[in-house]
N, C-alpha and C positions, 0 to 999 in steps of 0.2 A: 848021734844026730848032727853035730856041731862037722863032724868027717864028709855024712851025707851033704849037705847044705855048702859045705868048700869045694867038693867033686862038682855037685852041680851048676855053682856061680863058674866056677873055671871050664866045664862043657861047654856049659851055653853063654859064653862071657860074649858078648854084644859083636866084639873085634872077631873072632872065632869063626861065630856064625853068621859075618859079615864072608869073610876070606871063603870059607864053604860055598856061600850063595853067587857071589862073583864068578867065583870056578866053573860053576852048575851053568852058569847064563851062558860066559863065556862059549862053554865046550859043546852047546848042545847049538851054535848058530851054525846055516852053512853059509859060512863066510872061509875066504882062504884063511889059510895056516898063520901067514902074517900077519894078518888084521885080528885075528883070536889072539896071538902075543901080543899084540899092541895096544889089546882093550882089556887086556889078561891085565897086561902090566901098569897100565893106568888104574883101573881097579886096585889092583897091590896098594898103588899108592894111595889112593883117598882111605883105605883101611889101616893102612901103617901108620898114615902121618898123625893121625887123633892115639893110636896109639904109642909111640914115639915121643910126642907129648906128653901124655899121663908117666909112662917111666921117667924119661926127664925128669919132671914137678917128683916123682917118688926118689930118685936119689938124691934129690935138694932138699930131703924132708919134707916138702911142703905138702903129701899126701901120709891119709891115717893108715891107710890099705891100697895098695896095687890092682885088689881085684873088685875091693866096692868101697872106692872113695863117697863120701860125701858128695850130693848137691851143688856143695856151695866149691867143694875140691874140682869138681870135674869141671868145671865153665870154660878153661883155658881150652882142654877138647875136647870141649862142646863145640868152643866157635872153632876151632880146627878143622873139627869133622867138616860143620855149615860148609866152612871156606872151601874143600876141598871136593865134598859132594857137590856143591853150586858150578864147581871148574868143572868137574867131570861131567856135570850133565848139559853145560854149556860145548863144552869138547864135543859131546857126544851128539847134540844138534847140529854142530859148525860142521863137523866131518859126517855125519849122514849117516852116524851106528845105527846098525838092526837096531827095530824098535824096543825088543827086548834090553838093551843093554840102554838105550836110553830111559827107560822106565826103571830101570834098576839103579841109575844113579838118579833121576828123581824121587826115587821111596827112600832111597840111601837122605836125600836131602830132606825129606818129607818127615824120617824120622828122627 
């Protein structure tokens, strides 16, 4: 059971099926090729940086587990995530992204 429950925290790890659903938005707009990289890779970033973070705080020690820290463990990115989803969805007004890809860094901020 304890094998079952590691496989599926690490499937569906938050970051994961964050990077998946960016992909999805991304690839399905018809916007040119450039503007798909460039909302591609902005996305990358609001998904990397919260996690980037949690490694960080994990080889400093200061997390119990990499894949389901505590609560009181995650807050640093938690507000990483906030900070980063909040740019991206502000990005994503300023420059005039499909509305899809502005709604996705809102639910990204949302959640």
């Amino acid at each position: 059971m304890q094998v079952l429950a590691t496989a599926i925290t690490k499937i569906f790890n938050p970051a994961i099926t964050s990077l998946a659903t960016i992909a999805v938005a991304v690839w399905v707009q018809e916007i040119a090729t450039a503007q798909k990289m460039l909302w591609l890779i902005l996305g990358l970033f609001v998904a990397t940086v919260p996690m980037a973070v949690l490694y960080l705080q994990y080889k400093r020690g200061q997390l119990s587990s990499l894949w389901s820290p505590s609560a009181l463990e995650r807050r640093d990115s938690y507000i990483a995530w906030v900070v980063t989803a909040l740019s991206f969805s502000l990005l994503a007004f300023w420059l005039a992204a499909p509305r899809l890809i502005l709604a996705l860094g809102l639910v990204f901020l949302v959640l």
